[in-house]
C-alpha positions in Angstrom: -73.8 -160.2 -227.2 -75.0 -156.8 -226.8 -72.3 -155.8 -223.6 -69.3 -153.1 -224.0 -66.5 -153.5 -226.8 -63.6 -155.9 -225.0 -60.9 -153.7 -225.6 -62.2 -151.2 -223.8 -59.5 -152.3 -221.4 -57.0 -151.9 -223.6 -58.0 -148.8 -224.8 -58.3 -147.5 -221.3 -54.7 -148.5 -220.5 -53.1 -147.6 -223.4 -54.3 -143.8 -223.1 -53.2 -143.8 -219.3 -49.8 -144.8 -220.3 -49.4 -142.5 -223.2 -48.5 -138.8 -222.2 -50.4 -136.1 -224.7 -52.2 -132.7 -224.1 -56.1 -132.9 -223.3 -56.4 -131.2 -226.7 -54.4 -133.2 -228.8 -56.8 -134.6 -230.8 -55.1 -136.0 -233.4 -53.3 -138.1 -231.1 -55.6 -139.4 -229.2 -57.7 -140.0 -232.8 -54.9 -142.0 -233.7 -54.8 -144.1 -230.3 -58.4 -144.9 -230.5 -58.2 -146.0 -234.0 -55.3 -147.7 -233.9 -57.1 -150.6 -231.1 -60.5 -150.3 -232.4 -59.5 -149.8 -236.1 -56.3 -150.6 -236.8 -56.7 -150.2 -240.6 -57.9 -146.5 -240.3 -55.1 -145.0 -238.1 -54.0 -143.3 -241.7 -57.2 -141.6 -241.6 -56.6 -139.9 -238.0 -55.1 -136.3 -239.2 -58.1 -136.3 -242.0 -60.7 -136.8 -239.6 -59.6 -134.2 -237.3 -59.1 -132.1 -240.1 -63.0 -132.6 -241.2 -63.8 -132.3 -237.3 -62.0 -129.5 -236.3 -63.8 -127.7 -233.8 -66.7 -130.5 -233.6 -64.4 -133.4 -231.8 -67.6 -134.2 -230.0 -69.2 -135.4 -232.4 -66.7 -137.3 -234.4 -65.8 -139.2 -230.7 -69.8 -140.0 -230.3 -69.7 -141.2 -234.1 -67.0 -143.6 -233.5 -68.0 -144.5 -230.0 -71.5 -145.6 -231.4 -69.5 -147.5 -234.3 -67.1 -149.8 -232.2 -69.6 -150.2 -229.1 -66.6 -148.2 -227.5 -65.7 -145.9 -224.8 -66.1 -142.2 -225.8 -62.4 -141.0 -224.4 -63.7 -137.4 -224.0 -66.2 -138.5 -221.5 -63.7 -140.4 -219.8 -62.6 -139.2 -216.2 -59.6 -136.7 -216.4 -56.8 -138.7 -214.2 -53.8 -136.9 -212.5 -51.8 -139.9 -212.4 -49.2 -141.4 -215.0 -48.8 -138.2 -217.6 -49.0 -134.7 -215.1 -48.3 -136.1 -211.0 -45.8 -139.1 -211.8 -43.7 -136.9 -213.8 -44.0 -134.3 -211.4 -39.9 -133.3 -210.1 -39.9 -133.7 -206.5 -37.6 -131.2 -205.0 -35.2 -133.1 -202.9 -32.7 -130.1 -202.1 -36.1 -128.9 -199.9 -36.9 -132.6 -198.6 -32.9 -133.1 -197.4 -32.9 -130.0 -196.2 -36.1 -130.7 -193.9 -35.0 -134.2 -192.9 -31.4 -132.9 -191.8 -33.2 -130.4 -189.5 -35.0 -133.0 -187.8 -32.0 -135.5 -187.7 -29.1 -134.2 -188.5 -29.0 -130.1 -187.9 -25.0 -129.9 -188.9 -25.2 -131.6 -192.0 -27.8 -128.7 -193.5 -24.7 -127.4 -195.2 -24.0 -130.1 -197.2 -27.1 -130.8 -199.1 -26.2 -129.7 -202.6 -22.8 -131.8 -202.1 -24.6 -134.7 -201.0 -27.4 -134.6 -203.8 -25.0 -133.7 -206.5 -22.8 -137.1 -205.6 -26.1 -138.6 -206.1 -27.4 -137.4 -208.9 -30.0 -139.4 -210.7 -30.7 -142.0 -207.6 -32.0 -139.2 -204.9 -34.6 -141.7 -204.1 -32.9 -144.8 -203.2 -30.4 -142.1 -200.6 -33.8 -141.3 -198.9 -34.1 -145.3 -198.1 -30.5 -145.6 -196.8 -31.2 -142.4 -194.5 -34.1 -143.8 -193.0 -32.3 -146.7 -191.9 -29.1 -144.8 -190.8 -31.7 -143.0 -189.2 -33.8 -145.5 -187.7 -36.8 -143.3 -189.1 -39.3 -143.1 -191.8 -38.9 -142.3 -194.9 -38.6 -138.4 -195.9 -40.2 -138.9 -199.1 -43.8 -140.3 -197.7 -44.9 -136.5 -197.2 -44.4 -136.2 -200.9 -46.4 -139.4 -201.8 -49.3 -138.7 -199.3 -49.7 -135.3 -200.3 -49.4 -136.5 -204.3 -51.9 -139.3 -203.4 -54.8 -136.5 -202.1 -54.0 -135.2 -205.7 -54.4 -138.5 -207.8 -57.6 -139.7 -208.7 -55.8 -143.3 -208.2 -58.9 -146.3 -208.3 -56.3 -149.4 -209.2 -53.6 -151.0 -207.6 -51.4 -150.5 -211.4 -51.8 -146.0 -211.3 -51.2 -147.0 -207.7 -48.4 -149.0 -208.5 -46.9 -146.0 -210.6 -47.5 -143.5 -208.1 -45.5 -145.2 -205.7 -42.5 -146.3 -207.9 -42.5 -142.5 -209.4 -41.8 -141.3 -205.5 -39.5 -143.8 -204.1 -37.8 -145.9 -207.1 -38.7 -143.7 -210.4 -36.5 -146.3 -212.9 -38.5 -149.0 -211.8 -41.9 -146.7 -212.6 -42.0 -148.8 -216.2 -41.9 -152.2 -215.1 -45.2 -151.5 -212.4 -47.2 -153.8 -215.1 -45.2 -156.9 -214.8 -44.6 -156.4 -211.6 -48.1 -156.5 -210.7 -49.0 -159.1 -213.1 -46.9 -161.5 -211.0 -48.4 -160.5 -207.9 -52.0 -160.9 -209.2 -54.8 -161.7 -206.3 -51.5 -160.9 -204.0 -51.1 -157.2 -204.4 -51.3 -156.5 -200.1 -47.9 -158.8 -199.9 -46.4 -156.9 -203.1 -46.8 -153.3 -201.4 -46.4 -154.8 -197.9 -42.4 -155.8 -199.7 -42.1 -152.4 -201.3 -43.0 -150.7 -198.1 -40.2 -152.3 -196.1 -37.4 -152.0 -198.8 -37.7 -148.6 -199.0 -38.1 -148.2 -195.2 -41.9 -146.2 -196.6 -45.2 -146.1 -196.1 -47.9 -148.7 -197.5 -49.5 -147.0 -200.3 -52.6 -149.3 -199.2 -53.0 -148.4 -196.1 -52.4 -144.2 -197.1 -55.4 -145.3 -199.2 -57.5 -146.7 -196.5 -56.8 -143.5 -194.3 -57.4 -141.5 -197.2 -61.1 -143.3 -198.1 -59.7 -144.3 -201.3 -61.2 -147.7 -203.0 -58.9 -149.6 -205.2 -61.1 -151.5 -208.1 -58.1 -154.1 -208.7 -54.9 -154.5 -210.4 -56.3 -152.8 -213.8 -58.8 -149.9 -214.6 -62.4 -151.3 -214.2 -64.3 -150.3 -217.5 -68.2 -150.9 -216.6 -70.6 -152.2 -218.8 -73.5 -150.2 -217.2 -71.6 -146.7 -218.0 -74.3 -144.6 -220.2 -73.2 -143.7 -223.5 -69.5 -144.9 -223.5 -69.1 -148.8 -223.4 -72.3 -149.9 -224.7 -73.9 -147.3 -226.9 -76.5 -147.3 -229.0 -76.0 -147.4 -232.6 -77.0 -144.0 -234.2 -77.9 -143.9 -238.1 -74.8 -140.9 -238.7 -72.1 -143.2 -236.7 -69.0 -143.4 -238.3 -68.1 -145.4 -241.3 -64.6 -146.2 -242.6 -63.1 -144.2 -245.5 -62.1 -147.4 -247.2 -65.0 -149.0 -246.3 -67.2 -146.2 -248.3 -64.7 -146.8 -251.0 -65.2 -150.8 -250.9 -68.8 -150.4 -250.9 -68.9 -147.7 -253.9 -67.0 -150.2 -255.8 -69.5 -153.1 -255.5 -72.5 -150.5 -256.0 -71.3 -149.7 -259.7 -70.9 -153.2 -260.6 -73.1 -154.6 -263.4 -72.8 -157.8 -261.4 -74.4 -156.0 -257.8 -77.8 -156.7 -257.0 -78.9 -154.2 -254.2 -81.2 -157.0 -252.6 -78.7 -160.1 -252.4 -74.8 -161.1 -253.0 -74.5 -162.9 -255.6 -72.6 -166.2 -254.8 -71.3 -168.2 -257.0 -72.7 -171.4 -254.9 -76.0 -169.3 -255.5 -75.6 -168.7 -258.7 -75.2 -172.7 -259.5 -78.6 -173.2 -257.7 -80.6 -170.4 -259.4 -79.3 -171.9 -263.0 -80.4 -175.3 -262.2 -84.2 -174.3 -261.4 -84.3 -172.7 -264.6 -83.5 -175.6 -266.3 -79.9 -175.6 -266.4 -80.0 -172.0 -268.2 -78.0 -169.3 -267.3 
C-alpha cells in the first residue's frame, strides 16, 4: 500500500514506556524485534554481537526490512524514562511554601514529610486548600515541562501524574483512553483536584503543540517509516535457514514452486505421464 509499517505506533509507545540506556542495544534490538518480528527476538544478542560497533547499519537493515521506523533516528525524549522519574525534593519545596504561608512551621518540615512519607504529593493538594493558594508543586512541573520535549497529551499525561499523583503515573493510558476527543475536560478535572495548574494551558504559554492523545508517527518522515527497500536489508536467520533447506532439495526448481495442484496439470498435458 506502499505507506509506513502500522505498528509504528506501537513501536513508538512501547519504547517511551520502557526505561533503558541510549546505548543499550541489545535491548532496544530485542524491543524492535519483538513487534516487528516476534519470531526473531532470540536472535537479538546475536545480532548485536555481529554488529557491535556498526548498530547503524544493522537499524537501517531492519528499518528497510519491516518498512519501519529506524529507533536511532528517532527524537531523544526527556519524558517517561529520565524527567518522570526525576525525585523532586519536597524538604526544599515545604520549606519554601512555609516561608510564604506559614513562617513558624519551617521547623517542622522533616516531621511533617516523614509522617507522610510516600504520599508528599497528595499533602501539597491539602495545603493549597488549607491555604487558599496554589499549588507548591506547579514550579516543579513548569520548570520540568521547559525540559520535556512533551508533543502528546499521553507523555503529557505522565508528566503531570509523575509531579502531583506519582502512583497514578501508570494508569495515564486508560485514563486517557476514556477521555478520547475530551482531553481539555480530563486536565481541566485534574487541575482542580489537585488545586494545580492546567498542564494545557502551561503548554499554551509555553508555545508547545500537542499532536493528540498518542505519539504521531508520519508517513512523510524520510528514511524511517517508509523506507526504501535496499538489496543488503536484513533477512531472518531462520528464514536463511528455511530457504537453504528448499534450495538443496531434489524436488526445488529455482524458477517455480512446485504445487502439487501444478504438478496434476503439467502430468495431464503430457498425456497423463509423470
Amino acid at each position: 500500500y506502499d505507506c509506513s509499517n502500522p505498528l509504528n505506533r506501537i513501536f513508538v509507545d512501547r519504547v517511551s514506556e520502557d526505561r533503558f540506556d541510549d546505548d543499550d542495544y541489545l535491548a532496544l534490538t530485542t524491543l524492535y524485534l519483538s513487534v516487528f518480528y516476534p519470531q526473531d527476538v532470540d536472535q537479538a544478542e546475536a545480532l548485536c554481537s555481529t554488529y557491535k560497533g556498526k548498530e547503524d547499519e544493522l537499524f537501517k537493515k531492519l528499518s528497510s526490512n519491516f518498512h519501519a521506523i529506524n529507533p536511532l533516528k528517532m527524537k531523544k525524549k526527556k519524558t517517561d524514562g529520565s524527567i518522570c522519574s526525576k525525585a523532586i525534593d519536597y524538604n526544599e519545596v515545604l520549606t519554601a511554601f512555609y516561608k510564604e504561608h506559614d513562617a513558624e512551621k519551617v521547623a517542622d518540615v522533616e516531621d511533617v514529610l516523614s509522617k507522610c512519607k510516600g504520599k508528599e504529593a497528595i499533602l501539597f493538594s491539602v495545603f493549597a486548600l488549607k491555604y487558599n493558594t496554589s499549588n507548591a508543586l506547579n514550579v516543579v512541573f513548569e520548570d520540568r515541562l521547559k525540559d520535556t520535549e512533551c508533543k502528546d497529551n499521553l507523555t503529557l499525561l505522565k508528566l503531570y501524574l509523575s509531579v502531583f499523583h506519582p502512583t497514578c503515573t501508570p494508569d495515564a493510558k486508560s485514563m486517557l483512553s476514556k477521555y478520547q476527543g475530551k482531553e481539555e475536560d480530563l486536565f481541566a478535572k485534574l487541575g482542580k483536584k489537585f488545586c494545580a495548574c492546567n498542564p494545557l494551558e502551561i503548554c499554551a504559554n509555553l508555545g508547545k503543540t500537542l499532536l493528540g492523545s498518542l505519539v504521531e508517527v508520519s508517513e512523510s518522515q524520510e528514511d524511517q517509516t517508509n523506507p526504501t527497500v535496499i538489496q543488503d536489508s536484513y533477512v531472518s536467520p531462520k528464514r536463511n535457514a528455511r530457504v537453504t533447506r528448499i534450495a538443496q532439495s531434489p524436488a526445488f526448481n529455482e524458477n517455480a514452486v512446485n504445487t502439487p495442484h501444478r504438478n496434476k496439470d503439467a502430468a495431464s498435458s503430457k498425456g497423463g505421464q509423470t
